[in-house]
N, C-alpha and C positions, 0 to 999 in steps of 0.2 A: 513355550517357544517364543524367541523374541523377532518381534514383528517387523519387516522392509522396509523402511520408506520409501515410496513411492513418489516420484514431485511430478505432477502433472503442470506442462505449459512451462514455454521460456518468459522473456523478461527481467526488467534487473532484479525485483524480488527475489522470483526463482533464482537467478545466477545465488544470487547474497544467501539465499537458505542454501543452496548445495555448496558455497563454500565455505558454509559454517560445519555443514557435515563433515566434510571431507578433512578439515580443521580438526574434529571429532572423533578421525578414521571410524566413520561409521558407511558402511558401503550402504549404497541405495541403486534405485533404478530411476526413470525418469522417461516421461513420454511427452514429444512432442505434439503442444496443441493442433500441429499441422495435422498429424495423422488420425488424430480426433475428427477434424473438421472433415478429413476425406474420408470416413473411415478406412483408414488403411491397416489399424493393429486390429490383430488376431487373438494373441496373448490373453490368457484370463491369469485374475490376480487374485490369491486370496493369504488372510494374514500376513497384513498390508498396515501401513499408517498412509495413509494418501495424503499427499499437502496438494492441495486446489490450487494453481497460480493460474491457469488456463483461462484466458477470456480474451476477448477481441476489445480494446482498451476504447474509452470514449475520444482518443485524440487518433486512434486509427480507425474507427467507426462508430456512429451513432445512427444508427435507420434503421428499417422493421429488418433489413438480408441480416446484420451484423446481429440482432437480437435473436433471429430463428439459426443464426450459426452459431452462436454463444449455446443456447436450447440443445441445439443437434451433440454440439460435443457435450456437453453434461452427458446426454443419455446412451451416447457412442461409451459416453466411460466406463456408466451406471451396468451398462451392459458386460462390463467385459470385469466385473467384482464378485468376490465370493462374498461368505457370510462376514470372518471374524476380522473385519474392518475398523477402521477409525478416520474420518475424516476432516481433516483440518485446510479451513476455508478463508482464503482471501478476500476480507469483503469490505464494503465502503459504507462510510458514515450517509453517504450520498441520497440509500436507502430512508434513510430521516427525515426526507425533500427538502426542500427549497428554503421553505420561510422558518427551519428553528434556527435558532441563538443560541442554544446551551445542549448540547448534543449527550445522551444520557441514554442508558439504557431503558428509561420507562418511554423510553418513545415508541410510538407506532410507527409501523413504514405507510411511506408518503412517496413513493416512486413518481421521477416527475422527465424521465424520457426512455430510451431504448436501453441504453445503458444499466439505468439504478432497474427500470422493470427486471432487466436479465438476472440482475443480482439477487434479487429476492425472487425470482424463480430457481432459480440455482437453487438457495439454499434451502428453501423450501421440498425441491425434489432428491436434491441429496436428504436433506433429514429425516424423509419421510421412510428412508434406507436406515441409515445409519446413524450414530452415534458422529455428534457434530460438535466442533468446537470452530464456530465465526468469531474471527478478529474485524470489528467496522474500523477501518482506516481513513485518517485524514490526505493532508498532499505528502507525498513521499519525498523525500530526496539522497545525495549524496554518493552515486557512484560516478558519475561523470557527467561535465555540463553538456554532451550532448543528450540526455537522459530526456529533456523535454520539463522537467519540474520549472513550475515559479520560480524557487531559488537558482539553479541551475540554468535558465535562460536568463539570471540577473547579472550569473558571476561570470557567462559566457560573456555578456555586451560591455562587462565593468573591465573583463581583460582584453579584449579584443578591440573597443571603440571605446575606452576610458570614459564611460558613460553608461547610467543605466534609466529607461526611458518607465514611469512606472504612469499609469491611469486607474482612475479611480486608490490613488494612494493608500484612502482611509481603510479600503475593505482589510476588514482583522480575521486571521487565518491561522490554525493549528500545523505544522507540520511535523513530522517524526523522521527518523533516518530506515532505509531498506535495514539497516542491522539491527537497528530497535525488534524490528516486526520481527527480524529472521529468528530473533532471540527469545521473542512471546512462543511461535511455533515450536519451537525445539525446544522451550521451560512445559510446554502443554503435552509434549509428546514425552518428557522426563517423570513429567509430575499426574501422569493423567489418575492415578489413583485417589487424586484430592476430588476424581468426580466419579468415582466408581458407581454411584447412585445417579450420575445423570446422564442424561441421553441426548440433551441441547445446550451448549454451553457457549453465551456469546460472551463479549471481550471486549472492551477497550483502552487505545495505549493511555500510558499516563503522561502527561504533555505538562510541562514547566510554566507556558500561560500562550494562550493566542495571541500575536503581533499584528501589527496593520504593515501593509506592505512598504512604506515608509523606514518603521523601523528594518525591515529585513534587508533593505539597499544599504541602511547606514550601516549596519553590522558587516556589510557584505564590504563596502566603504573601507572598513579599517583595518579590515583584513586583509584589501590589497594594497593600502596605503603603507600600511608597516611592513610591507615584501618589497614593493617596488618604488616607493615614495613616488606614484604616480594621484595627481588630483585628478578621482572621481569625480566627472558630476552626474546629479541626479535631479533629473526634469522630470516634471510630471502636470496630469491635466487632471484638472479638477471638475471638470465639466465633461467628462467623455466615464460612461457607468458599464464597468465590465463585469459584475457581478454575476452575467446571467443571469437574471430573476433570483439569486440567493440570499439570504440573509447576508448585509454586509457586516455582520458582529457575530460571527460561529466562536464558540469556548466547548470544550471538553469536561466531562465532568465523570471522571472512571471510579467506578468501585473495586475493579478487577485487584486480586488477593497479587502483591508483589515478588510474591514466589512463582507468578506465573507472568507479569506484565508488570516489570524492570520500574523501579521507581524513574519520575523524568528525566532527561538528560538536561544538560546546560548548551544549548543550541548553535549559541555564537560561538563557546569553544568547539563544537563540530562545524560547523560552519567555515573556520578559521583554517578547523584541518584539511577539509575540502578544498579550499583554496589554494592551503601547499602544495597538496597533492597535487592540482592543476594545473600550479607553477613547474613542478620537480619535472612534469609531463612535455613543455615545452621546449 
């Protein structure tokens, strides 16, 4: 019998995986993290692929309510599954803590607030269920500069205020696009047979190289310059450290099989696209 998708929780991820389904004509269901959070669904699910997108995000909450509500909906979900499940998990490198540089799968988790703890509670309680395949995500971007991304709050201020203000310039950052990821879950949900032997299966994307945020203004630079021959500038302060406690040198380093996690993309030609689309918006 072929199994439902299931996308648990909104967000631009989610949006981008259900419009890759539906691209797909592959019908699914979908439950709002709201009703998780209150429990309000009844519905039990079984032979299911579940895609995880469900979490109370670190820019809309970071404190113990938002950790024990993140908790609550896991187990609001946990509860309402049969057996012959598959779960596939939106998760972040973040798990890794603070101080690595080269983000790899032999790392141990180093959860270092409310946030990464949640995450590796999650995956922990789902796996303990089921059959788990975690993507750890770097910064996302690319459906619209109000999305909240680094990149996206750069190419907001470069079109808006012909200027983009960057601090702490140097920190060097991996980003991927929401349709990279959408495309690892839906290659895993295609190909899950390459793990029929396994019962935990984590993931990471394959990233082209990490930038300092420096470069990511220029890139962003010339992609609005060659649309509206408008001069960027870009200030920045050298003495002001936004890093939050992170390593300011994060690199990627995936072994993930590219039958399942899309060889890199070339960033500034997406990047560039994003921009027109911006433009085409206005």
């Amino acid at each position: 019998m072929v199994k439902i998708p299931l996308v648990v929780g909104g967000g631009y991820l989610s949006n981008s995986f259900q419009r890759l389904l539906r691209e797909k004509n592959i019908n699914y269901e979908f439950i709002p993290f709201r009703s998780l959070a209150g429990s309000q669904s009844t519905k039990t699910y079984s032979n299911h692929e579940v895609f995880h997108f469900g979490i109370i995000s670190r820019r809309v909450g970071n404190s113990r309510e938002s950790y024990k509500a993140n908790i609550n909906a896991i187990n609001e979900l946990l509860s309402l599954l049969g057996d012959d499940i598959n779960i596939y998990l939106a998760n972040s490198i973040d798990v890794f803590g603070k101080s690595a540089d080269k983000i790899s799968l032999d790392l141990n988790y180093c959860p270092f607030d409310y946030y990464s703890e949640a995450k590796v509670e999650i995956e922990s309680l789902i796996n303990s269920r089921y059959k788990t395949y975690s993507l750890y995500m770097p910064g996302l971007y690319g459906e619209n500069i109000e999305e909240g991304s680094v990149i996206s709050r750069m190419i907001k201020s470069a079109i808006n205020n012909s200027n983009i203000s960057l601090t702490s310039p140097e920190i060097t950052r991996a980003f991927v696009r929401y349709e990279y990821c959408s495309k690892v879950f839906y290659n895993c949900m295609a190909n899950k047979a390459l793990y029929k032997d396994d019962s935990f299966i984590r993931l990471l994307p394959h990233v082209d190289r990490s930038r300092n945020l420096k470069e990511y203004a220029e890139i962003i630079k010339r992609a609005i310059e060659a649309i509206e021959k408008n001069d960027i500038k870009i200030q920045h302060d050298d003495n002001i450290d936004t890093s939050g406690g992170r390593s300011k040198n994060q690199s990627i380093t995936s072994t993930s099989p590219t039958s399942i996690c899309p060889p890199s993309e070339n960033l500034p030609i997406h990047v560039k696209s994003f921009v027109m689309r911006e433009f085409e918006r206005l």
